[in-house]
C-alpha positions as CSV (number, residue, x, y, z in Angstrom):
1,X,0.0,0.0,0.0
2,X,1.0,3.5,-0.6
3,X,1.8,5.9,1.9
4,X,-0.7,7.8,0.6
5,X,-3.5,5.3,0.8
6,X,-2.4,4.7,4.0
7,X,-3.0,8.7,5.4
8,X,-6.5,7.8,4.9
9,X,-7.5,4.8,6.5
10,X,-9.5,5.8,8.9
11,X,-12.8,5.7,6.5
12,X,-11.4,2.2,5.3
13,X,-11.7,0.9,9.1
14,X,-15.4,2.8,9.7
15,X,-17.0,1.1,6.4
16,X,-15.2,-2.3,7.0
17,X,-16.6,-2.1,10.7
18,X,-20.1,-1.5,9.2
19,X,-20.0,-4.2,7.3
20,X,-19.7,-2.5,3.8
21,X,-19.4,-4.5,0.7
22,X,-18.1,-1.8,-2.2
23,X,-14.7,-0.8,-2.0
24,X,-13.6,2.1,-4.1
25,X,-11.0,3.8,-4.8
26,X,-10.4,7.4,-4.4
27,X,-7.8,8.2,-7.5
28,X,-5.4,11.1,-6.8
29,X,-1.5,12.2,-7.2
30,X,1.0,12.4,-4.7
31,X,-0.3,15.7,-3.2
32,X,2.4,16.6,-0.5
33,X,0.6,20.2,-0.4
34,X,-2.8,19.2,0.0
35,X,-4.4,21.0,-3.0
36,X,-7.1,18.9,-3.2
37,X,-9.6,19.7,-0.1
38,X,-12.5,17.4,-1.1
39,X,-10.7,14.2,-0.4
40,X,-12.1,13.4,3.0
41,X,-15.3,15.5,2.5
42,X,-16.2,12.5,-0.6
43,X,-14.6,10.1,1.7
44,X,-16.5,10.7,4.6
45,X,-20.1,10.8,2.2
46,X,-19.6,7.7,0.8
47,X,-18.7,6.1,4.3
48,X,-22.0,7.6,5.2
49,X,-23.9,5.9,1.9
50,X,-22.1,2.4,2.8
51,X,-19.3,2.5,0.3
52,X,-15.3,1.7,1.7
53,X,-13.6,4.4,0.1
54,X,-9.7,4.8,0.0
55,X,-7.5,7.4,-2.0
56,X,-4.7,5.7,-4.3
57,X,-2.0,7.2,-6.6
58,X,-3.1,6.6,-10.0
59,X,0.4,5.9,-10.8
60,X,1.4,4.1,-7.2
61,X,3.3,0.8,-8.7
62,X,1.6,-1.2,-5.6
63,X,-1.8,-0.3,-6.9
64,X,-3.9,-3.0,-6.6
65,X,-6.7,-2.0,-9.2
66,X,-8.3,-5.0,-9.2
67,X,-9.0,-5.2,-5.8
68,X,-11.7,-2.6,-5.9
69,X,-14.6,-2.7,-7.3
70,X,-14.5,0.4,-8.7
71,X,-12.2,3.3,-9.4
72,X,-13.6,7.0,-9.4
73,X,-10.6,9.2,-11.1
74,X,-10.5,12.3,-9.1
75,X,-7.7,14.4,-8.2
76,X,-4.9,13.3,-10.7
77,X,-3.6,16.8,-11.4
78,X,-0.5,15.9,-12.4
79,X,-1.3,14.3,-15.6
80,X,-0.9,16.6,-18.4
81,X,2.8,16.3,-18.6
82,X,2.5,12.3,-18.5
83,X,-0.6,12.3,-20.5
84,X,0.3,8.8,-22.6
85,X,1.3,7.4,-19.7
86,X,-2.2,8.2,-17.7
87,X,-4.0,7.3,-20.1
88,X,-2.3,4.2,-20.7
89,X,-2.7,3.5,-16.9
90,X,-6.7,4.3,-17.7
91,X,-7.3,1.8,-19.8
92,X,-5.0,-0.7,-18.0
93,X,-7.0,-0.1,-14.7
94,X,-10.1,-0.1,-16.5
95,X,-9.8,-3.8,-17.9
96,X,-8.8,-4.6,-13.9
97,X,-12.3,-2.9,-12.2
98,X,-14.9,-0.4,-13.3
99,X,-13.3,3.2,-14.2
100,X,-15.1,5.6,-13.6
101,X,-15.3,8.1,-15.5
102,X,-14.7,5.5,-18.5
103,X,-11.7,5.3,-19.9
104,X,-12.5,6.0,-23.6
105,X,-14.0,9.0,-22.0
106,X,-10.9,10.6,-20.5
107,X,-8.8,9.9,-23.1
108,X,-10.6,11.9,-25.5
109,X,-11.6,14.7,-22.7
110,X,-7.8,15.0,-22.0
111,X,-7.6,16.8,-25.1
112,X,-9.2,19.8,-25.7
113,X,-9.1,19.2,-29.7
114,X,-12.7,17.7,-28.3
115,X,-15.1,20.8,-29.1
116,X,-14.6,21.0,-32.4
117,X,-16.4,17.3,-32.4
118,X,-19.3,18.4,-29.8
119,X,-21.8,20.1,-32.6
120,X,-22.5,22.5,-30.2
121,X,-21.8,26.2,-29.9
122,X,-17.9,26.8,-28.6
123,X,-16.0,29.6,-27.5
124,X,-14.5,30.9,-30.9
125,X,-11.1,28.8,-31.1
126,X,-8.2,29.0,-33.9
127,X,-6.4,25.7,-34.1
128,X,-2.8,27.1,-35.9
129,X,-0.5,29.4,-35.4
130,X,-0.9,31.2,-38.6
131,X,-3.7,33.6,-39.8
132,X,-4.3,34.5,-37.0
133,X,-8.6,36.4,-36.7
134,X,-8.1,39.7,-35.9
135,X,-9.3,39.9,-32.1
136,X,-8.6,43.1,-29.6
137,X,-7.5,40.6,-27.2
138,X,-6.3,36.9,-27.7
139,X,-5.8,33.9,-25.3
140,X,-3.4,31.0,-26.4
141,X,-2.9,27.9,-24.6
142,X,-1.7,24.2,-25.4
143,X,-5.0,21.6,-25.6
144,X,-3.7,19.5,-23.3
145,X,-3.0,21.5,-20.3
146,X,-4.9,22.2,-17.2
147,X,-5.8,25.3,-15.1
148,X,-3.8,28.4,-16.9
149,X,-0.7,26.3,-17.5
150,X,1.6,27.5,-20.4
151,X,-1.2,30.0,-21.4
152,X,-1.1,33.7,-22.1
153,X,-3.6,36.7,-22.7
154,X,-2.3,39.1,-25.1
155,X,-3.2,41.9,-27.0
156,X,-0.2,41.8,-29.5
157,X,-1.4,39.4,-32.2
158,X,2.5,39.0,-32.6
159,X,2.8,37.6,-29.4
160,X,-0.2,35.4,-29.8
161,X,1.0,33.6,-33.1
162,X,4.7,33.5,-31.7
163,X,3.6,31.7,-28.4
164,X,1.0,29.4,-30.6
165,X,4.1,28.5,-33.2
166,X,6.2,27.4,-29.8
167,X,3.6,24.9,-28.6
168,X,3.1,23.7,-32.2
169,X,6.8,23.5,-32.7
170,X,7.3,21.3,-29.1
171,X,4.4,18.8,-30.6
172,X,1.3,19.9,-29.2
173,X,-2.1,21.3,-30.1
174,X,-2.4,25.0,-29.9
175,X,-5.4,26.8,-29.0
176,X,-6.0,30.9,-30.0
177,X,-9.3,32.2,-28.1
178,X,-10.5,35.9,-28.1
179,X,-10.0,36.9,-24.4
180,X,-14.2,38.0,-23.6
181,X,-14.9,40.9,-21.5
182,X,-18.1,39.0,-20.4
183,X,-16.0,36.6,-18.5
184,X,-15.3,39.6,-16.3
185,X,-18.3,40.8,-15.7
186,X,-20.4,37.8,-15.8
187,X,-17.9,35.0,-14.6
188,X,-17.6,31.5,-16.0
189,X,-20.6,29.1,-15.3
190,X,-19.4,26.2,-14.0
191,X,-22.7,23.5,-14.4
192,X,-21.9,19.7,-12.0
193,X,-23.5,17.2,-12.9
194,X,-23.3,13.6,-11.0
195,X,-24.9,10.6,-12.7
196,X,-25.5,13.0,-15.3
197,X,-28.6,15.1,-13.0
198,X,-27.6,18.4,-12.4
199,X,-26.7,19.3,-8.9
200,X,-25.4,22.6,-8.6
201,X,-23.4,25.7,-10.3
202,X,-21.2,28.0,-9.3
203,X,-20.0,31.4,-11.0
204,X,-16.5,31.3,-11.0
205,X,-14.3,34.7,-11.7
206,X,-11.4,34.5,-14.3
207,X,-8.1,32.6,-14.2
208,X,-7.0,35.4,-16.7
209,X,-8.3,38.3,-15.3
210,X,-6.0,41.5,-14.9
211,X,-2.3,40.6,-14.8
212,X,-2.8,37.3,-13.0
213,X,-2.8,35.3,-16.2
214,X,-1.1,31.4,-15.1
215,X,-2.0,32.3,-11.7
216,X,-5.2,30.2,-9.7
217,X,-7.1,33.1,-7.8
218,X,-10.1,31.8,-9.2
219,X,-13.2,32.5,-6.6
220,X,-16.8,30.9,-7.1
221,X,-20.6,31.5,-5.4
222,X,-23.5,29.3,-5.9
223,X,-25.5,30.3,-8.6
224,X,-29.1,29.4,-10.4
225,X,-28.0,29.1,-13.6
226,X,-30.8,30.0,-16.5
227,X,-33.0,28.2,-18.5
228,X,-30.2,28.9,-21.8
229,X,-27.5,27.7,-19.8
230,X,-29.4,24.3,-18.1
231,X,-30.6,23.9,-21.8
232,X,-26.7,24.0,-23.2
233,X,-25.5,21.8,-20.7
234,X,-28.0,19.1,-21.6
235,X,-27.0,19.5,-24.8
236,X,-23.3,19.0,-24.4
237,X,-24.0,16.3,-22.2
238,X,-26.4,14.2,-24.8
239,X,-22.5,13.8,-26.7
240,X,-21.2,12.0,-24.7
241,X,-22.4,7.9,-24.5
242,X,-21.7,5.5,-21.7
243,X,-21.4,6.3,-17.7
244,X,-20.6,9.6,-16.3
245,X,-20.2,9.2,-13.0
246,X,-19.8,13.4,-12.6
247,X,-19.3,16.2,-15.2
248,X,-18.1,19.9,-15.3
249,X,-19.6,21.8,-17.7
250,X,-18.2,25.3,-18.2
251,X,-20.2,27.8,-19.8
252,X,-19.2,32.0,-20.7
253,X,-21.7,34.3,-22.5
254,X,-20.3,35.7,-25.9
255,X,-20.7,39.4,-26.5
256,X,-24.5,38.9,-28.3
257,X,-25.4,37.2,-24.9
258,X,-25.4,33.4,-26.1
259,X,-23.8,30.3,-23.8
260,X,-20.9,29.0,-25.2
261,X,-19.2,26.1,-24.0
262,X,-15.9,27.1,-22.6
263,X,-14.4,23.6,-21.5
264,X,-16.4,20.0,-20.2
265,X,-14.7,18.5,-17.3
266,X,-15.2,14.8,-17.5
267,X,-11.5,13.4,-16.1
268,X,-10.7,15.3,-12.7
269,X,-12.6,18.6,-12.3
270,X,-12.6,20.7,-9.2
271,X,-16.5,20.0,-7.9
272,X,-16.5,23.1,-5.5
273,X,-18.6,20.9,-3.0
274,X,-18.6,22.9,-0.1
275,X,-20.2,25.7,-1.8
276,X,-23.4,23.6,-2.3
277,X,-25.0,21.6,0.5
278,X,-25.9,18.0,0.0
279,X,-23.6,17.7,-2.8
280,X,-21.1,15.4,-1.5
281,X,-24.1,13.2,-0.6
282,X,-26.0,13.5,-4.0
283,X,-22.3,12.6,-5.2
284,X,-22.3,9.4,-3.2
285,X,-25.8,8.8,-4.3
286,X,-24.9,8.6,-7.9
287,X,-22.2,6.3,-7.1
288,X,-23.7,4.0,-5.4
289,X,-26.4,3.4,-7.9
290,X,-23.9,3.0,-10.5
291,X,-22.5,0.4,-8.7
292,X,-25.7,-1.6,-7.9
């Protein structure tokens, strides 16, 4: 067992005592800094709902996948510099016990080359590095990255197409956004989802807001999103076949007013659970009947 499995085996021993037949594993990274704060809040909701949880490296070598019955992917932030090798571990642990999400799933959601196939209305997004659209304001950014890693907001379109030739020129995907002033005033819409009902949303400010472009001061408030938004989500959703055990869907307003999908979070989104009430429950809810 891994040291870090072992830091959290006090819900292990609670659902054993109980009597608890699923075990599950809680898949994370070696998180010395303790970045992700919804570990023992899931933990502790699926102890409650009769399900033996503990949290595993996804890439601890002791792993024993098969062991569990299932395996929700959750915090594996460190990924998107090891990409191949994650998603070689997905499948691998997916042919071993029930991955959840599927691993098809996050392979394809690693990659944000992904909403160009969703048929539904995007955040405007140039895919090269040359001919550039001629925006006040542009956002470039690899499309396999996560949070505001390797990603700038400039207004020099100069700048933008030099950045975008780098990331081509080191293999990867480059993505050239317009930056949208309604991201500042209206926030990202961050839809969850768990067993593909919708649970909650929160408004979430700008990772590129002002000068604190690759820095994550992001700050989020629970929100009722509207009737366009719910409506968009569903949409986006309606894509994507097989079990979803949770999803992220990110929504902005472009400058006419319309949703437009910013980014779906269907590998190991941020669930901003203590914002909403209930939702670790709810959470736990949808696991459970996916497992029985």
């Amino acid at each position: 067992m891994s040291a870090l499995a072992g830091t959290v085996g006090t819900p292990v021993r609670e659902a054993e005592g109980r009597g608890m037949g699923s075990s599950v594993a809680y898949v994370t990274f070696a998180d010395p800094d303790g970045h992700d704060d919804e570990r023992e809040t899931v933990l502790a909701a699926w102890a409650e709902a009769g399900i033996a949880g503990r949290a595993v490296r996804w890439d601890d070598p002791e792993a024993d996948w098969g062991s569990f019955q299932a395996a929700v992917v959750r915090s594996t932030w460190d990924y998107v510099r090891r990409r191949a090798e994650f998603t070689a571990w997905a499948h691998r642990a997916a042919g071993l016990t029930r991955l959840l999400n599927p691993a098809p799933v996050i392979e394809r959601n690693t990659d944000k080359t992904y909403l160009r196939e969703l048929g539904v209305p995007v955040v405007p997004t140039h895919w090269t590095d040359t001919g550039l659209p001629l925006w006040d304001e542009y956002v470039v950014k690899p499309a396999i990255s996560a949070g505001a890693r390797d990603t700038i907001r400039t207004a020099d379109r100069e700048e933008a197409a030099r950045h975008a030739a780098a990331l081509r020129s080191g293999g990867r995907t480059p993505m050239i956004q317009p930056y949208l002033p309604m991201v500042e005033a209206e926030g990202e819409t961050s839809l969850v989802y768990f067993g593909r009902v919708f649970s909650h949303a929160v408004r979430r400010s700008a990772m590129l807001s002002g000068s604190a472009a690759g820095v994550d001061n992001v700050r989020a408030a629970l929100r009722d999103p509207a009737p366009d938004q719910l409506e968009l989500a569903g949409r986006v959703l309606a894509g994507i076949p097989g079990d979803l055990l949770y999803a992220r869907v990110d929504l902005v307003r472009l400058a006419g007013g319309e949703p437009a999908l910013m980014e779906l979070e269907l590998t190991e989104p941020y669930l901003y659970l203590r914002w909403a009430p209930g939702s670790a429950d709810r959470l736990a809810a949808a696991l459970k009947a996916l497992l029985t």
